[in-house]
DRENDO-1510 file (C-alpha; in Angstrom, 1 decimal, always signed):
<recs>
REC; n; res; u; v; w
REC; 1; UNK; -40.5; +133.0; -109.8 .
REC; 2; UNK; -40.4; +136.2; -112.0 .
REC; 3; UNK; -40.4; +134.4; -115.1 .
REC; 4; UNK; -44.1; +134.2; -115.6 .
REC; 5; UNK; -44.3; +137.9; -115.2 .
REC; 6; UNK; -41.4; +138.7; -117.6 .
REC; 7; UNK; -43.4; +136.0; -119.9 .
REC; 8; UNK; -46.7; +138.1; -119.9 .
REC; 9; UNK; -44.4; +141.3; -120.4 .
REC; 10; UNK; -42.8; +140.3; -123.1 .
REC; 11; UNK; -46.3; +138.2; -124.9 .
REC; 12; UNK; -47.6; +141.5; -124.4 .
REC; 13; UNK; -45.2; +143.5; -125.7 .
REC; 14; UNK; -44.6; +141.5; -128.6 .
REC; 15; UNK; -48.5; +142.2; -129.5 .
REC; 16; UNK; -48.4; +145.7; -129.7 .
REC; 17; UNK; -44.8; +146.1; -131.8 .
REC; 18; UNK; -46.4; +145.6; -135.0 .
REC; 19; UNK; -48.9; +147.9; -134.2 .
REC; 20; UNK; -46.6; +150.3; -132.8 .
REC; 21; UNK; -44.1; +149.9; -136.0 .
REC; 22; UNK; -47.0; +151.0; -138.4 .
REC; 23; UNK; -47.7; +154.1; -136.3 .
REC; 24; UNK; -44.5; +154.8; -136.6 .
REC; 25; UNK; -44.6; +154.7; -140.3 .
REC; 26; UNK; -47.3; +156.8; -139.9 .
REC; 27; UNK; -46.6; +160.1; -138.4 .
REC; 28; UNK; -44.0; +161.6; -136.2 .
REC; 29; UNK; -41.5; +160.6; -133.7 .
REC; 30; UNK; -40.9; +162.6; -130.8 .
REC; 31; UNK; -38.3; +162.7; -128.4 .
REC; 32; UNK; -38.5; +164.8; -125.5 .
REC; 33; UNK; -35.2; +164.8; -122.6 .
REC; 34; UNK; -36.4; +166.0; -119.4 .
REC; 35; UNK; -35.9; +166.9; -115.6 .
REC; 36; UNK; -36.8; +168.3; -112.1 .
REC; 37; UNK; -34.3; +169.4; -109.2 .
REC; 38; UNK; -36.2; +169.6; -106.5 .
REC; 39; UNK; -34.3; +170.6; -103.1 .
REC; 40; UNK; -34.9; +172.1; -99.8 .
REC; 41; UNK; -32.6; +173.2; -96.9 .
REC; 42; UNK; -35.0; +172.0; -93.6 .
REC; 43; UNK; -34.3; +171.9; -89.5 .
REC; 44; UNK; -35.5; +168.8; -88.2 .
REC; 45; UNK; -36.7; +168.3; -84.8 .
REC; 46; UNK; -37.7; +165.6; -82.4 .
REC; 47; UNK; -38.5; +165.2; -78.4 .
REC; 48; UNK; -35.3; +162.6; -78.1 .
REC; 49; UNK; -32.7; +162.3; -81.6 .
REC; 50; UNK; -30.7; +159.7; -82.1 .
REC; 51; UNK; -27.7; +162.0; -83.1 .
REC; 52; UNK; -25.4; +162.7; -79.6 .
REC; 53; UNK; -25.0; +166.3; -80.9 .
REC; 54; UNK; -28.6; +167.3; -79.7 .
REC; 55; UNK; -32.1; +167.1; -80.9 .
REC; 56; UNK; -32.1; +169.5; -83.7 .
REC; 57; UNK; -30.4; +169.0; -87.1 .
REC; 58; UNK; -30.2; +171.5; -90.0 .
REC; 59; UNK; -29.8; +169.8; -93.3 .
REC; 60; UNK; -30.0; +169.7; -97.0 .
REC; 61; UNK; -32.4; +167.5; -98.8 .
REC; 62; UNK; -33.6; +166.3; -102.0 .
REC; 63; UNK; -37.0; +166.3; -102.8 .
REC; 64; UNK; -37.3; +163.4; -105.5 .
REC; 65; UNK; -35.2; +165.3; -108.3 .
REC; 66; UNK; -35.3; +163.2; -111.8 .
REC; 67; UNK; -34.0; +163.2; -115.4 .
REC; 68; UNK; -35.8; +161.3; -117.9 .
REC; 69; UNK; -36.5; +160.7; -121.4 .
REC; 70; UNK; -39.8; +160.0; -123.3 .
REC; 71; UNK; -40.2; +158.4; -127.0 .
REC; 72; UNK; -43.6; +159.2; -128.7 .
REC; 73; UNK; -45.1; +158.0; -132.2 .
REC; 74; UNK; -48.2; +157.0; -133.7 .
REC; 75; UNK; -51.3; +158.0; -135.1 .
REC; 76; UNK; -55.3; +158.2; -134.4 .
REC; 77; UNK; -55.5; +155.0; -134.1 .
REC; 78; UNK; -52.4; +154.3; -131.5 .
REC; 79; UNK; -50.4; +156.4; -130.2 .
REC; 80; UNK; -46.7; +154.8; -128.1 .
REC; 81; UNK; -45.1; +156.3; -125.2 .
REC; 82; UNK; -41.6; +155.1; -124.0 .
REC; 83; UNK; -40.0; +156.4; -120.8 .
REC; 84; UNK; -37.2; +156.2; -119.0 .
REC; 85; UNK; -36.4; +158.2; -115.3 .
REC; 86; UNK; -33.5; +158.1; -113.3 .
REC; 87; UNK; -33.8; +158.7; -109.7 .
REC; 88; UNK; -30.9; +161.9; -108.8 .
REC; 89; UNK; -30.1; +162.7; -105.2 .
REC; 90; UNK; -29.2; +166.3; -105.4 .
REC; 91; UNK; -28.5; +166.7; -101.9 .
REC; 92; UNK; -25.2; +163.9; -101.8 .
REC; 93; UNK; -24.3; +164.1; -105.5 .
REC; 94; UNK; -25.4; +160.3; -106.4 .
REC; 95; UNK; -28.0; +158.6; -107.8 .
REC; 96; UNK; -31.0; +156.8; -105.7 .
REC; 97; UNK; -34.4; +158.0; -104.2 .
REC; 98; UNK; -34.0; +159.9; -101.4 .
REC; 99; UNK; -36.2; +158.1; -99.2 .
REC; 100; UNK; -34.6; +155.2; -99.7 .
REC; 101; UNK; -38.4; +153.6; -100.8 .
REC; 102; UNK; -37.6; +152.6; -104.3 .
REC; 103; UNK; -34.7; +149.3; -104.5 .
REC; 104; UNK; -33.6; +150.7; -107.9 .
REC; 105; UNK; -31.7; +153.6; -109.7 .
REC; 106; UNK; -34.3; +153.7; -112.3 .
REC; 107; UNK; -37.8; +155.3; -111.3 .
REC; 108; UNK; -39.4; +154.2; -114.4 .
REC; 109; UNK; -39.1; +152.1; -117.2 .
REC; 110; UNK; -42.5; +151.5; -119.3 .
REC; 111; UNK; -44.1; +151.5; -122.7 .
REC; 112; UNK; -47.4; +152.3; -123.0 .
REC; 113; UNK; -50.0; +152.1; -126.0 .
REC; 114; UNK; -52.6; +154.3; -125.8 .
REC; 115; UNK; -55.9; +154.4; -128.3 .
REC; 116; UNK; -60.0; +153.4; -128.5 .
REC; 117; UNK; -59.4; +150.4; -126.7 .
REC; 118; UNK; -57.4; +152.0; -124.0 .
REC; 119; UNK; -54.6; +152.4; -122.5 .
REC; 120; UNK; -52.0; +149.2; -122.0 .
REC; 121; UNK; -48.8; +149.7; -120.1 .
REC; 122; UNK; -45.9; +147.5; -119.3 .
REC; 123; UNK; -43.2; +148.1; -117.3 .
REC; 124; UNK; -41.7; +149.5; -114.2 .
REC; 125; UNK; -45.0; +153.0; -113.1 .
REC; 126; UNK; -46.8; +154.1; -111.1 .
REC; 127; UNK; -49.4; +151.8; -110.2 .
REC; 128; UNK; -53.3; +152.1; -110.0 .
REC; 129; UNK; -54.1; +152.1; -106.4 .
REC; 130; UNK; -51.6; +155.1; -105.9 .
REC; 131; UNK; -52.6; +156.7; -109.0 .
REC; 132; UNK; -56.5; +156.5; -108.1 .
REC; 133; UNK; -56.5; +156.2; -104.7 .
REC; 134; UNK; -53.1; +157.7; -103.3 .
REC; 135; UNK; -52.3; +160.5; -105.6 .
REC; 136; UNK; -55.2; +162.5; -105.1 .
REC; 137; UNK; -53.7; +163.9; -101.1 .
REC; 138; UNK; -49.5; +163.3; -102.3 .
REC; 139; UNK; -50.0; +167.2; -103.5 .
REC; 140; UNK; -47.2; +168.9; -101.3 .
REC; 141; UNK; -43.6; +170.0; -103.0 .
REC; 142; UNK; -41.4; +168.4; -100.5 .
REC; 143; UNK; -39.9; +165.2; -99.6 .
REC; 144; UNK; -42.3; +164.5; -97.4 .
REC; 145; UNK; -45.3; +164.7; -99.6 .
REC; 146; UNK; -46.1; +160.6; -100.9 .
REC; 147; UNK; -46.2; +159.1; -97.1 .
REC; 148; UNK; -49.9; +158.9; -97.3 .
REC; 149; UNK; -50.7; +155.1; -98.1 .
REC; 150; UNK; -49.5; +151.7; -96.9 .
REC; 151; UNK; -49.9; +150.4; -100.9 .
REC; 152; UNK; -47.1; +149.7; -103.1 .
REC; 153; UNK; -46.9; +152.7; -105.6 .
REC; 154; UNK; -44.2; +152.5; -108.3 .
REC; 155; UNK; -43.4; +149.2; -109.4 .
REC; 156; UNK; -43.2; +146.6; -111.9 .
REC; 157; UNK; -46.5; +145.9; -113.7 .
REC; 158; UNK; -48.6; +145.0; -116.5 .
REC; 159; UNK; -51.7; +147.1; -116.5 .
REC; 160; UNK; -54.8; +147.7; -118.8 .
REC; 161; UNK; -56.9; +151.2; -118.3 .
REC; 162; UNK; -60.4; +151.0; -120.0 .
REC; 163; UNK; -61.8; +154.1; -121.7 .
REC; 164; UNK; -63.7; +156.8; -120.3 .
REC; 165; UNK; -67.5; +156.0; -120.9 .
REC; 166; UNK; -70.0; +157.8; -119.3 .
REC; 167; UNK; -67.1; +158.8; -116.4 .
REC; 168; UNK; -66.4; +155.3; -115.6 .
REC; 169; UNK; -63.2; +153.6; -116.5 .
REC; 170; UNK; -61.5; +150.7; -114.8 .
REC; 171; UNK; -57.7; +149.9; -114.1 .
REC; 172; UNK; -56.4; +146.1; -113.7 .
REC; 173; UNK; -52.7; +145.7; -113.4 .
REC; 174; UNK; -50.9; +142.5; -112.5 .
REC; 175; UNK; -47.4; +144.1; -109.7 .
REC; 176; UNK; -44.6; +142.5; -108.9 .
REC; 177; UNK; -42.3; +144.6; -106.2 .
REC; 178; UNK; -38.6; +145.3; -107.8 .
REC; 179; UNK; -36.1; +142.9; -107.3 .
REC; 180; UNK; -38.2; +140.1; -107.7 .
REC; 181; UNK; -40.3; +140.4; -104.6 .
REC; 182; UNK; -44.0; +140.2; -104.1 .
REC; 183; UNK; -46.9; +139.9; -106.5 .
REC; 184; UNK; -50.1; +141.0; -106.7 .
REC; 185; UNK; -52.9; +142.4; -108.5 .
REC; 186; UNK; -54.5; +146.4; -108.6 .
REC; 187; UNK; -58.1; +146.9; -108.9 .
REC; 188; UNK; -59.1; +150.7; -109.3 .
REC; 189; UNK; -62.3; +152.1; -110.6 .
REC; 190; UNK; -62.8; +156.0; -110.8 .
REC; 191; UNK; -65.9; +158.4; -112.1 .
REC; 192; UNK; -65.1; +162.0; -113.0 .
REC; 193; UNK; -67.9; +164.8; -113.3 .
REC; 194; UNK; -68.2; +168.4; -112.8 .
REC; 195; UNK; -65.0; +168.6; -111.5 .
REC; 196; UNK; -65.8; +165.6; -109.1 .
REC; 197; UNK; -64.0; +162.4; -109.3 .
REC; 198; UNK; -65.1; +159.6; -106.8 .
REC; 199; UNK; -62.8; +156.3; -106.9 .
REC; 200; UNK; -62.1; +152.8; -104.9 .
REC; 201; UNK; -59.4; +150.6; -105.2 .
REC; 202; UNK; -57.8; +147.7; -103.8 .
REC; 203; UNK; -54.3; +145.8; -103.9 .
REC; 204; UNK; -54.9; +142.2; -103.4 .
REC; 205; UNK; -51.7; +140.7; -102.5 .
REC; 206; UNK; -50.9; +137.1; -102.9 .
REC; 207; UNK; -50.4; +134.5; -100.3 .
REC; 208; UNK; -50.1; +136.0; -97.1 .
REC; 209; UNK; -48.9; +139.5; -97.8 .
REC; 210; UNK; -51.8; +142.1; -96.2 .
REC; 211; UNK; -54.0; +143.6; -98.8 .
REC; 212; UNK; -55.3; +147.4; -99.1 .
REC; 213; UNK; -57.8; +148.9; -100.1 .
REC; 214; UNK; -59.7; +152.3; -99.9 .
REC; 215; UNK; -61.5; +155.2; -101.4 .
REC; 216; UNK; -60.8; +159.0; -102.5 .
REC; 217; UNK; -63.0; +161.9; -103.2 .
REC; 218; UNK; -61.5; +165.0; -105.1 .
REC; 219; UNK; -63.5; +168.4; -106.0 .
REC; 220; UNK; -62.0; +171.0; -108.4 .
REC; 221; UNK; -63.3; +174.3; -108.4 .
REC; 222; UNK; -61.2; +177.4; -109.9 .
REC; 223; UNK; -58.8; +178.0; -107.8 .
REC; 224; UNK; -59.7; +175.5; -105.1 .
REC; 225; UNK; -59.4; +171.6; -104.7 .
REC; 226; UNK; -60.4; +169.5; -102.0 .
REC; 227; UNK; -59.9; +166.0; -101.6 .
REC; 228; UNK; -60.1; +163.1; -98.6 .
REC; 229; UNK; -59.0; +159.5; -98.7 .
REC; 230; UNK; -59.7; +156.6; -96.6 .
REC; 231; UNK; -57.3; +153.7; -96.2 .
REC; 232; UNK; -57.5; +150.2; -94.8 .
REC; 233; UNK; -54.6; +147.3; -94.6 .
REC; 234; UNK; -55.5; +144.2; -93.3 .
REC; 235; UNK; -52.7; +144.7; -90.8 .
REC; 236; UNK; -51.9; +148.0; -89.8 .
REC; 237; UNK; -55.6; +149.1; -90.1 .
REC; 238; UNK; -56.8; +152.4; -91.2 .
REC; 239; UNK; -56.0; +156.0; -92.7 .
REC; 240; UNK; -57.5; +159.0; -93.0 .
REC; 241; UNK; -56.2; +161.9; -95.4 .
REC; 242; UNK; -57.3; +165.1; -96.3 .
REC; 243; UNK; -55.9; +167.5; -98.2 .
REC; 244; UNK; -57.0; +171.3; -99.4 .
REC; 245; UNK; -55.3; +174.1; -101.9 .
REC; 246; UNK; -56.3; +177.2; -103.0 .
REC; 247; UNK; -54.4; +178.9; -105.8 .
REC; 248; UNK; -53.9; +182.8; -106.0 .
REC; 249; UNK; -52.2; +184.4; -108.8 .
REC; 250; UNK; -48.6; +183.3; -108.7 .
REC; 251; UNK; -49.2; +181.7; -104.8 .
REC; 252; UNK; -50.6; +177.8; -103.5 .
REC; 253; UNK; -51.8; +177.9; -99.7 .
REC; 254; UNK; -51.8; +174.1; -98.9 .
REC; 255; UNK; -52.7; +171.8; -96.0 .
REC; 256; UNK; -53.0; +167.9; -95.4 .
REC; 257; UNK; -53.6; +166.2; -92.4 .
REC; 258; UNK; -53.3; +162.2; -91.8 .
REC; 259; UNK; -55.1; +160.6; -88.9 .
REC; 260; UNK; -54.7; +156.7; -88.0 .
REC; 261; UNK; -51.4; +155.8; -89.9 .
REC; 262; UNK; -49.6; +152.8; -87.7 .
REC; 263; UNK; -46.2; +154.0; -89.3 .
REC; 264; UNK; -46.4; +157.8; -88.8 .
REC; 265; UNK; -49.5; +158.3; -86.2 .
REC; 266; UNK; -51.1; +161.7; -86.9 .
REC; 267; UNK; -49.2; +163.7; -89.0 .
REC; 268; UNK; -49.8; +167.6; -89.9 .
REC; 269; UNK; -48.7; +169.3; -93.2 .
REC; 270; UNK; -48.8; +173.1; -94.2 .
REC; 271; UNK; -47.3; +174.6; -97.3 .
REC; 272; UNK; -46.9; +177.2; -99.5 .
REC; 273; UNK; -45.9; +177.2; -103.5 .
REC; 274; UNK; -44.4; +180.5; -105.1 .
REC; 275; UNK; -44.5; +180.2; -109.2 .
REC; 276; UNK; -42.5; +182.1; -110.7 .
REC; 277; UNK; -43.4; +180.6; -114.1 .
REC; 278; UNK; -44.8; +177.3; -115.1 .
REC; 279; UNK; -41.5; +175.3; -114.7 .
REC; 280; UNK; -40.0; +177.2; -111.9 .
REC; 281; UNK; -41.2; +177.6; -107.9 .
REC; 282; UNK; -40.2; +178.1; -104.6 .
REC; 283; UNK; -41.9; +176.4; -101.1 .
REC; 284; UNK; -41.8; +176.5; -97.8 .
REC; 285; UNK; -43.6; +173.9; -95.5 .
REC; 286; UNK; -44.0; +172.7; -91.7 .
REC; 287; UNK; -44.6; +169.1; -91.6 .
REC; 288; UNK; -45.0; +167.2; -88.1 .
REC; 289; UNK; -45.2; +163.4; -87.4 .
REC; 290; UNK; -45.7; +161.5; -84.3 .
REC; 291; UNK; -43.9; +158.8; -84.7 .
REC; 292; UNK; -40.3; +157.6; -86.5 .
REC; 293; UNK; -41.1; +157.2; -89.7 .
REC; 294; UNK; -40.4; +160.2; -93.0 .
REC; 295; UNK; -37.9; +162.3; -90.5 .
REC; 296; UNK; -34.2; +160.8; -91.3 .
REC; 297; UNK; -30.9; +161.9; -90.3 .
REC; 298; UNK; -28.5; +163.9; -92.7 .
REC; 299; UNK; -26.2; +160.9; -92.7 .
REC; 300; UNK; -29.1; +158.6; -93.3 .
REC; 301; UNK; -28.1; +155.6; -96.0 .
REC; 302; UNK; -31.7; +153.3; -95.5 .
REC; 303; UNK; -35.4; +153.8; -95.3 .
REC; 304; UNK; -34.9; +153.1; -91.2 .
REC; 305; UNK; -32.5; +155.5; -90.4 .
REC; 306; UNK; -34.6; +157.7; -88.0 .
REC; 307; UNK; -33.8; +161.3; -86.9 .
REC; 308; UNK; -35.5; +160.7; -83.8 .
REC; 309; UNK; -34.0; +157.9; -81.4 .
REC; 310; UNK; -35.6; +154.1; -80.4 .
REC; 311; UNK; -36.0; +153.2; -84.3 .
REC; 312; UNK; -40.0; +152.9; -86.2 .
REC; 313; UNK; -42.6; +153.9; -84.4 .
REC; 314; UNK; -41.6; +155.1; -82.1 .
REC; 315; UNK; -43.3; +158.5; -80.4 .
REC; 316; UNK; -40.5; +161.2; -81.2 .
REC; 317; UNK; -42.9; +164.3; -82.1 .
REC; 318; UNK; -41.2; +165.1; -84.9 .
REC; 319; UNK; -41.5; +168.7; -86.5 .
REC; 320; UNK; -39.3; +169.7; -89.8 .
REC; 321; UNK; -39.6; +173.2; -91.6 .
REC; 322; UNK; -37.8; +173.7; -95.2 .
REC; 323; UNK; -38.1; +175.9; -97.9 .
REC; 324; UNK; -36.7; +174.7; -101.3 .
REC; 325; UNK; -37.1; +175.1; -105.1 .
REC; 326; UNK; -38.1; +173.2; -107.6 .
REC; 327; UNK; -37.3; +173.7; -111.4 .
REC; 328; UNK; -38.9; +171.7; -114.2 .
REC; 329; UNK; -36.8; +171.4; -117.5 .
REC; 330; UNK; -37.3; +169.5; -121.0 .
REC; 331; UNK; -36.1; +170.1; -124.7 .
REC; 332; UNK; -36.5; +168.1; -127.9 .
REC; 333; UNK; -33.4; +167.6; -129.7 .
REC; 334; UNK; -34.7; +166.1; -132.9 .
REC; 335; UNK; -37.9; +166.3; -134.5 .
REC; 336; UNK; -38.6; +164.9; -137.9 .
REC; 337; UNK; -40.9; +162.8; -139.9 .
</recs>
């Protein structure tokens, strides 16, 4: 069942290499090697643990580190963009999200053509409900930031964005989940102005698989943003996110708060981001969830490895507070025309 999607990938692919071999012809090539190490030391709490040694644990975690690699060329008319990222957990020396969320080594894997018709993208990215819908509350350095939806968010895809007219544009993207699971289809829809944006989306699922959708509101303004999200799944019903920072000089007072999720209940965020430059910060957070699900054990080696005892969903109180850093790192090691 995952030819027909490798089909359309590769149909569509083969479309835009001719174009993309005469941008390339064109004007430059850029390649840019990059990274993030991202890793905080945190005590974890919970009412009962399912560790015998007590109900406390103080651990080291990664927070979603990455290295990666982008290829650029074109010209006015089309501009190319392939990527490649590796998922690194910092914490136990391997490779692998730290969550345990993403089935594969590789975070992403796409090409994307970008000009006046668009943007076309094909490949294993972040998808258009999380990008529209999600992203706008997942603003908090740790690894606990990202548990704020119940859609899919990084998989495979093959998606078209429409340009910006008026402060509409549109994203369709045809998902099917690593590994050859489910399929699906994204449907987002966003308008930006005056440092608003306003946007709903929906991912339709086929067959029998529960669908999502929901709706985000973001405000920009200096050194504060605001932003709120509600979420419904056909299943496991409704969530409501909000999320506020305010940015002074070199500090980023933050707060999110989640309210309704089936797989975390209520769940309370606070943080705080040090920059000491543009690639390099320090955090510290307090992050509390009622029930099993983004607190795991040090030893944890799955998604359902709970800190707190009885296994998902069930009401642990659990409380963690970190502090970490996170450095952001890229050169170019050729550059020529």
């Amino acid at each position: 069942m995952r030819l027909p999607f490798y089909f359309l990938a590769a149909l569509l692919g083969g479309g835009l290499c001719p174009a993309a071999a005469q941008a390339q012809t064109a004007s430059d090539t850029d390649l840019e090697l990059y990274g993030s190490w991202r890793l905080h030391a945190n005590y974890v709490s919970v009412d009962e643990s399912s560790n015998p040694e007590g109900d406390g644990e103080l651990g080291l975690t990664d927070a979603y580190s990455r290295l990666g690699a982008k290829l650029r060329f074109g010209d006015e008319a089309i501009k190319i963009t392939a990527r490649y990222e590796v998922n690194i957990n910092s914490a136990d020396l391997e490779l692998g999200d730290p969550s345990f969320f993403d089935d594969e080594d590789s975070r992403l894997y796409s090409v994307k053509a970008e000009g006046k018709f668009g943007t076309v993208l094909v490949g294993k990215d972040w998808l258009p409900y999380y990008n529209n819908i999600g992203y706008p509350v997942d603003y908090f350095s740790s690894i606990y930031a990202g548990y704020t939806t119940y859609a899919y968010f990084r998989e495979h895809q093959i998606t078209y964005i429409t340009p910006r007219v008026n402060g509409f544009s549109g994203s369709l993207a045809r998902m099917q989940r690593t590994g050859g699971g489910a399929k699906g289809w994204h449907y987002a829809l966003s308008y930006v102005k005056n440092g608003v944006t306003l946007a709903a989306g929906r991912e339709d699922m086929d067959g029998a698989e529960a669908d999502t959708q929901g709706v985000a509101l973001s405000y920009t303004h200096k050194d504060w943003y605001l932003a709120g999200k509600y979420e419904k799944n056909d299943i496991a019903g409704t969530i409501y996110n909000g999320f506020v920072q305010y940015r002074r000089g070199p500090y980023s007072f933050k707060a999110g708060l989640g309210l309704g999720d089936q797989y975390s209940g209520d769940t309370y965020h606070l943080g705080v981001d040090y920059h000491l430059n543009a690639q390099f910060k320090l955090f510290t957070e307090f992050y509390a969830e009622e029930l099993n699900y983004a607190l795991l054990r040090n030893d944890a080696q799955r998604a359902s490895d709970y800190f707190g005892a009885g296994g998902f969903g069930v009401r642990q109180n659990g409380k963690a507070i970190l502090t970490g850093f996170r450095w952001d790192f890229s050169f170019r090691p050729q550059h020529h025309q």
